[in-house]
C-alpha positions in Angstrom: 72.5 71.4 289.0 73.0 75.2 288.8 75.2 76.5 285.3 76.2 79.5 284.0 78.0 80.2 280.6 79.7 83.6 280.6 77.0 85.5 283.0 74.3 84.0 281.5 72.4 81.3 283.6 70.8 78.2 282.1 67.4 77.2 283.6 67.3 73.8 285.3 64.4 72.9 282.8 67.3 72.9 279.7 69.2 70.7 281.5 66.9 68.4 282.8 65.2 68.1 279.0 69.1 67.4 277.8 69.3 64.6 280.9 66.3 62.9 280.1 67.4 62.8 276.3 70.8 61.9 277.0 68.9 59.3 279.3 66.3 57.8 276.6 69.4 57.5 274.0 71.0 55.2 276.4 68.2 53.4 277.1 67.3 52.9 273.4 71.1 51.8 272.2 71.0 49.2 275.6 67.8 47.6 273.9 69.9 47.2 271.2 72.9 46.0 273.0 72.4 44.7 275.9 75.6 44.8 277.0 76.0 48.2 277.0 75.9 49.7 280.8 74.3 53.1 281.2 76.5 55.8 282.3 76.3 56.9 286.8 74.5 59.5 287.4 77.4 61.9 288.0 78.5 60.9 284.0 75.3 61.8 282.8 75.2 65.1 284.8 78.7 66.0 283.2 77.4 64.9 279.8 74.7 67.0 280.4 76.5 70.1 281.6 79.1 69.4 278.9 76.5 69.6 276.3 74.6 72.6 277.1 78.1 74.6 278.0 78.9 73.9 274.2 75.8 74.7 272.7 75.3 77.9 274.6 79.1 79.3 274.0 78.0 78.3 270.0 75.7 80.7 270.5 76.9 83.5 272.1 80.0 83.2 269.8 77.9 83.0 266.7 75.6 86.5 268.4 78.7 88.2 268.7 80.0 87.6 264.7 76.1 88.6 263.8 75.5 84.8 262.9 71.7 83.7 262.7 70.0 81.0 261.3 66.4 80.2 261.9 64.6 77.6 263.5 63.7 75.9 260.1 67.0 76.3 258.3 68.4 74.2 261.5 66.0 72.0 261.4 66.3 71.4 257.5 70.1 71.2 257.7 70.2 68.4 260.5 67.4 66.4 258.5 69.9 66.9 255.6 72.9 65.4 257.5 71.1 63.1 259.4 70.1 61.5 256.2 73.2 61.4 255.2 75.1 60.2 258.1 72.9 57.4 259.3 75.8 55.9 261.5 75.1 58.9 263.9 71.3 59.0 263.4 71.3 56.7 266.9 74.4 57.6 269.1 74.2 59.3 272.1 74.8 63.0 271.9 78.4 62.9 274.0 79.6 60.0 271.2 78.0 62.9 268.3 80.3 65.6 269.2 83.5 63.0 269.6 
């Protein structure tokens, strides 16, 4: 599942890790409803894809306006809306960026 963003190619590892996370959300909200059928594997693959593209042309957009923030701050400002949005805390990430 080759991808490249602008030039840049994303390693197969990335999008595998994104799969199988994509993947275990699924899983986890099925437990919880059991009615809920887990995407093909084409959907997931364009979940996946769709995901990383996004992610990676925040990036580059935020390198080219000189736009860094650290590991921790991220990390910090997710916990932060996380625990204050905990209607999203569980949802797959496709249904997170809708």
């Amino acid at each position: 599942m080759p991808l490249e963003i602008n030039g840049e190619f994303i390693e197969d590892a990335l999008l595998d890790e994104e799969y199988q996370h994509i993947l275990a959300q699924y899983k986890q909200r099925q437990r919880e409803e059991p009615s809920l059928q887990i995407p093909s594997l084409a959907a997931l693959h364009t979940l996946v894809k769709e995901n990383v593209s996004r992610r990676f042309l925040l990036l580059q957009e935020a390198e080219k306006r000189g736009i860094q923030i650290s590991s921790q701050s991220l990390d910090s400002n997710m916990a932060k809306l996380l625990a204050s949005r905990p209607d999203i805390q569980n949802l797959p990430a496709a249904e997170q960026q809708q």
